[in-house]
Structure formats: C-alpha cells, structure tokens
N, C-alpha and C positions, 0 to 999 in steps of 0.2 A: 271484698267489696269491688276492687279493678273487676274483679275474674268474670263477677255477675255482670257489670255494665259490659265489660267487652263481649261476654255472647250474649246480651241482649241486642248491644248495637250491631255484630257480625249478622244477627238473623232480620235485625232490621235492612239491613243491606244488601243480604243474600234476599228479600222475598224482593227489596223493591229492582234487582239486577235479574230474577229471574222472572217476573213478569214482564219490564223490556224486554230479555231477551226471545222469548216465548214469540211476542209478536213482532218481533225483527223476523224472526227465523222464518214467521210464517209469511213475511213481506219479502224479504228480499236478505242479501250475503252480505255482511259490512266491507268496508272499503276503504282506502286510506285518502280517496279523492273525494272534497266535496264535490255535492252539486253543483251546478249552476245557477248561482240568483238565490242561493239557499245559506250563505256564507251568514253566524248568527252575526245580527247586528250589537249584540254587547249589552251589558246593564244598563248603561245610560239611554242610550237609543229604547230599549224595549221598556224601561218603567214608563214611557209617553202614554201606554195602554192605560195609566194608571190615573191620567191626567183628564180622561176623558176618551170619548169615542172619535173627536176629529181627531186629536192628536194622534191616537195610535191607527190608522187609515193614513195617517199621510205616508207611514215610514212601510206600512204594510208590505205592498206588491212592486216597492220602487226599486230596482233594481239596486244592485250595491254602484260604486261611484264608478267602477271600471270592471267588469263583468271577463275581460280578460278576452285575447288572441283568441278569435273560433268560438265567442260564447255571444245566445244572440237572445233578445228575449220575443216569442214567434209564435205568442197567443195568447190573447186577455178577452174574455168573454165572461159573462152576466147570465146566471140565469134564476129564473121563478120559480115558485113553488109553493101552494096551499100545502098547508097542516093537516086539513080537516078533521080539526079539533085536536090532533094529538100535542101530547104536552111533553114528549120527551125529545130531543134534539143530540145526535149523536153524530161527532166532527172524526173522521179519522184520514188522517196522510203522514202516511209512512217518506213522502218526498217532499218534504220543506215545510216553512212556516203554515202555522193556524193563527189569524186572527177574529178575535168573535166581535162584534158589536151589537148596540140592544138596535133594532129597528122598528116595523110596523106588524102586524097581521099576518104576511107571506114570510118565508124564508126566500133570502137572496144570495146566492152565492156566486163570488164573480172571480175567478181562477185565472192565473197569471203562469204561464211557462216558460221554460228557461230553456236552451240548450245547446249542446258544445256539434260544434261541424266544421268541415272545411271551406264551406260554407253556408249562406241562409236557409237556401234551400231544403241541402242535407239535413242542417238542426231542424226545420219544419218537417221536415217528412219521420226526424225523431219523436219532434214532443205530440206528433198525430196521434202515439200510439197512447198516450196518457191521459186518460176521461174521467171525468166526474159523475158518479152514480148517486143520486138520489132519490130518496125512495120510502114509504114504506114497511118497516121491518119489524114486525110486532114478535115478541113483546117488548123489543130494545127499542123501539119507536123510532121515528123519522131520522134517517142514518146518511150520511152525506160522506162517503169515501171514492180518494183517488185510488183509481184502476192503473196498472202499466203494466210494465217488463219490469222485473225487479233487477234484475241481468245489464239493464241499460244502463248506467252509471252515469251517462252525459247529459240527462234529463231533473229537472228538477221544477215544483210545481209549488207554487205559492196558493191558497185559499183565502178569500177575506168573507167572512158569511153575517150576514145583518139574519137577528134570530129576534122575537117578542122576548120582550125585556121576561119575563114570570114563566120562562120553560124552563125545565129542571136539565141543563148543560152538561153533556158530557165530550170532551175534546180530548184528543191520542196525539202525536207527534212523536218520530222518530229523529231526524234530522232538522229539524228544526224548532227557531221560542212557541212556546203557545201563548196568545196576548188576549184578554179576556178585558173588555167593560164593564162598566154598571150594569149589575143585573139584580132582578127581583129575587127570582128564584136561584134553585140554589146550583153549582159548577164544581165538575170537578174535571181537572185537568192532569193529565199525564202525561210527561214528556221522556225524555230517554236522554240527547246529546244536546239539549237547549235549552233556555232559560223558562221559564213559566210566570207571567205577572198579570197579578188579576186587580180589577180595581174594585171599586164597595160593590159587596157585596149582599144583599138581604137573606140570603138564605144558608145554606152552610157553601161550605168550601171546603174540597179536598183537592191539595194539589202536591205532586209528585215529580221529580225528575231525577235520574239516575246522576247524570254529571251535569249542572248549573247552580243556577240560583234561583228561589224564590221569593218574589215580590207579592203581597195581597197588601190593597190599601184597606180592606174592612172586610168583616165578615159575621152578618147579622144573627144567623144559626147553629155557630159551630164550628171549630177547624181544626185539620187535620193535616200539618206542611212536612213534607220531608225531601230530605235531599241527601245522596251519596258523597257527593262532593261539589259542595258548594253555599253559600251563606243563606240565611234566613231571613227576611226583614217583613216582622209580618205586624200590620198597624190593625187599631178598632176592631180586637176582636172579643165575641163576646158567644152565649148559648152554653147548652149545659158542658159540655169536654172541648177543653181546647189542648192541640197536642201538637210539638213540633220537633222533631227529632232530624240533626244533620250529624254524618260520618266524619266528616273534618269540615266543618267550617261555623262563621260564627253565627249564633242566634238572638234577635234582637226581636222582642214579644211586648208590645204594648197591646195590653187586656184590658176591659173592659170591666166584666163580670163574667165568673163561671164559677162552675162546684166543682170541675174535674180541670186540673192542669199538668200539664210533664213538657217541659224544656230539658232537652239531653242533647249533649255531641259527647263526640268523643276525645275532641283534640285542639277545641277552640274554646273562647269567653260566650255567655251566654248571660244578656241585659236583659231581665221582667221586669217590669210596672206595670200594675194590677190599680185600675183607676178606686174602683168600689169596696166599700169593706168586703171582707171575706172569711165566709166561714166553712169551704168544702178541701177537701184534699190536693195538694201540692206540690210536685217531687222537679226540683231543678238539679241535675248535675252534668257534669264534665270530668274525665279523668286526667285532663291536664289545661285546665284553660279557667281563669278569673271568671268570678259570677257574683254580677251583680244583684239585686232583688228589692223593688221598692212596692209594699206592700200599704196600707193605709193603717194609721194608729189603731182606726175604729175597730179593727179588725178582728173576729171570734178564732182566734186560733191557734193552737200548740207551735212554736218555730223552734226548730232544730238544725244544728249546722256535725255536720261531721267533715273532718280532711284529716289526710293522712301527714302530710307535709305541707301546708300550708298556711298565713293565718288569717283570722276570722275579729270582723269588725262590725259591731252593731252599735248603729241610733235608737233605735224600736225604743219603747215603754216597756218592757218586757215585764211584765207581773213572773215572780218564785224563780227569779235568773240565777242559772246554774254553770258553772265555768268547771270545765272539764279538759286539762293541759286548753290547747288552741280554742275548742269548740264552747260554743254557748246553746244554754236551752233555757226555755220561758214558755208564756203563755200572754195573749192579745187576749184583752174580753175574759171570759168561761174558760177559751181555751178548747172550742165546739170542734172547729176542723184542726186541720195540721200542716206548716210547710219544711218540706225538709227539703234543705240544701246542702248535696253531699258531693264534695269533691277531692280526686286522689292526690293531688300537688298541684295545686295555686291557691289562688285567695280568696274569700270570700266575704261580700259586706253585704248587710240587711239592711236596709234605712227603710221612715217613713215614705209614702207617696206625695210629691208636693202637690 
C-alpha cells in the first residue's frame, strides 16, 4: 500500500516539476537572487485576494517595505484593451507577481517594474527592455505576456490585470504568488516558486504550484489543487471531481457536494468535511500524517478505514460494523458510493458532519 501511494505521489510531482520546468527553461535560467519588487509577500499578505478585489490591489504592485541599496521601482503604466468578444484570457510572467481582479468589458492591465542599478537611471534604462504584449492569439485566446531578457536578473515586473468577471482565466507565474478574485467563469492558475490564492469562484478551479501554498475560498464547478510543497486550504467546494493532492504539506478540504473526491499527501494530516449527504466515490490518504473525515449520517455509502500502524476512531451510524485488529468497515444508507480512508502510520477518525 506505501509503495502504491509513493509512485503515485512521486509522478504527481515529477509532472507538476516538469511542466514548471519546461517553461522556466523556455523563459529564462534560475537564479539564486530574487528579483526586485518580486520578494513573495507570505500567506497572510496574499490570502487579501481572497477577501475581495480591493483588498488584494492594495498589496499588488506595492513595493516590499525596503526594496533595498540600488533597487528602484522606474515604471507603472495602464493600458487597454477590447476582447472583441473573445472569452478566453491568458495571464503569463515569468518575472514576478500576477494578480487578477473581475472588472468591466475591456481588459486593463497596469504593470509595475522593479529594478537594481547603481543608479535611477541605469535601473530605467534596465526595466525599458521589459514590455507587455497583448494580443490576440487564437486558439489560446487573448494572451497578456511579459517580454524581456531572461539573462537580466536585476529586473523584475509586477502585473495587476482587471478581466470581465465570466472569461474562462488562465494565469502562469514563475517567480512569483498568482492572486485571483471573484470570478464567474472558471481559473486556472499555475504557479512554480509562489503561493497561488484564489477567492469564489463560479466555475471550476484548477490551481497548481510547485513550491507554496494554495488558498481557494470557493469553487462552483469543480477542483483540482496541488502542490509539491506546501499546504492546502481549499473552502466551498463543490461540482462533479474534486481533487487535492500535496507532497508534504497539509490538506484542509471543506466540500460541499461531489460524486468524485481524493485528498492525499504524502507526509502531513489531511481534514474533509463533506457538507451534503453523499453517495459517490472517496479516497483520502496519507502515508504518515492524522486524517481526519466528517462525512454527514444521511449519507449513501460503504466507509472503510485501513492503517498499518495506526489507530482508528469512529462516530458514524455505521449500519454491518466490521472491526478488523485497528480498522472498521460499515455502510451509511444502502451503502451506494464508498469512502476509504487509508493510512500507513497515524490516526484515523470518521465522524458525522455538524
């Protein structure tokens, strides 16, 4: 049972490091210096996105407190842009933060630059070489990427882009969080070295990032969160699969309703609560980390616990309860879907949903 969750989590981590890396590679050479102006502001600072659209605009393009000896910020510009009907919106910079918010009819994107000199000047005549293309790009649709010297390492470029609330969002980031509003339609975000936090969502959500955390305060359609290293905290979510998978860190999954769910890490505690009864398919594990799982009484479904070293604690009603050394098995209802909660050394407990 370890052997199976580790190469499934190793290939979950090997794809989501080799598509970062694919488009690092194609952007620029990693580095051991951050940018300028691009330093991540932290969980606390980036969940603001989540709070709403002022909130997360205030912290956006604001420089960090002290930007540091030779670091200058030498260009904040706005610009416009009709759709012309197109419905898709694709964010990518490879040089510092992305943040989305829902706005009017046009897209606005208003680009903030950072950068290191001996002095003003020098950094201005750096971040000149750094522009935003906007455009165009069928069939990927209306595609909003920073251009530079990938070579320049002293340059760093912040994005804040106001998009119609009902275009189907797609955002990239290398080097920095991607921070996403209320949106109708549906987002998916992927980041690489920064945090990712999305706020309600209507439509689905898939969000990604190699090394952080990811925040979503809802997600109407669907969702799909993972992370290499780093915690989960994903609220209201609901649609047919919901899925959350992190490499070490922990996962904390307030659902809604779905017929398809999988909570897995590999090395932390992972906390479901499933608001609605439920009667589709279920797999929560970890191969060393406490899990907890509050499912609703009403609920149509087979629950099974399996651990190797650990033990196992249930509230449930459990209709034909089966006790197996640590492990228990039953059935909710009929007994229609199934939840199995399986893990190699810690604990596990089932309770109802209050």
């Amino acid at each position: 049972m370890r052997a199976r969750l580790i190469i499934a989590m190793v290939a979950v981590v090997a794809l989501s490091y080799g598509m970062a890396a694919l488009w690092r590679h194609a952007s620029r050479k990693l580095t051991p210096t951050a940018r300028p102006g691009v330093e991540s502001r932290g969980a606390a600072r980036a969940a603001d996105a989540t709070r709403g659209p002022k909130a997360s605009l205030a912290t956006s393009t604001t420089p960090p407190a002290a930007l540091g000896r030779g670091q200058f910020q030498v260009e904040r510009t706005t610009t416009r842009h009709d759709l012309a009907g197109e419905k898709r919106v694709v964010i990518e910079n490879p040089y510092g933060h992305v943040v989305v918010a829902p706005g009017g009819p046009q897209v606005e994107v208003e680009k903030t630059v950072f950068a290191r000199g001996k002095d003003e000047a020098e950094a201005k005549k750096k971040g000149q070489a750094f522009t935003v293309s906007a455009k165009q790009d069928k069939p990927r649709g209306f595609v909003i990427s920073v251009e530079g010297d990938p070579r320049d390492y002293d340059v760093g470029v912040n994005l804040l882009v106001h998009v119609p609330p009902r275009v189907a969002l797609s955002a990239r980031a290398v080097e920095g969080d991607i921070r996403v509003g209320d949106m109708q339609g549906s987002v998916k975000a992927e980041g690489s070295m920064g945090e990712v936090v999305i706020g309600d969502v209507k439509g689905k959500v898939t969000a990604s990032t190699a090394s952080g955390n990811v925040v979503v305060k809802g997600a109407g359609g669907g969702l799909e969160a993972q992370t290499s290293s780093g915690n989960l905290d994903l609220q209201n979510a609901q649609g047919a699969s919901v899925i959350a998978r992190s490499m070490s860190g922990t996962i904390k999954l307030r659902v809604i309703s779905t017929s398809h769910l999988v909570a897995t890490t590999m090395s932390s505690a992972v906390d479901v609560s499933i608001a609605q009864p439920f009667s589709g398919q279920a797999e929560v594990r970890s191969a060393s980390g406490d899990l907890l799982v509050a499912i609703p009484a009403a609920s149509d479904c087979k629950v099974q616990t399996m651990t190797g070293s650990g033990s196992v604690k249930s509230s449930l009603p459990l209709k034909d309860e089966k006790h197996a050394g640590p492990n228990i098995s039953g059935r909710l209802g009929a007994g229609k879907g199934l939840l199995l909660v399986t893990n190699d050394s810690g604990g596990i407990e089932v309770k109802p949903t209050k």
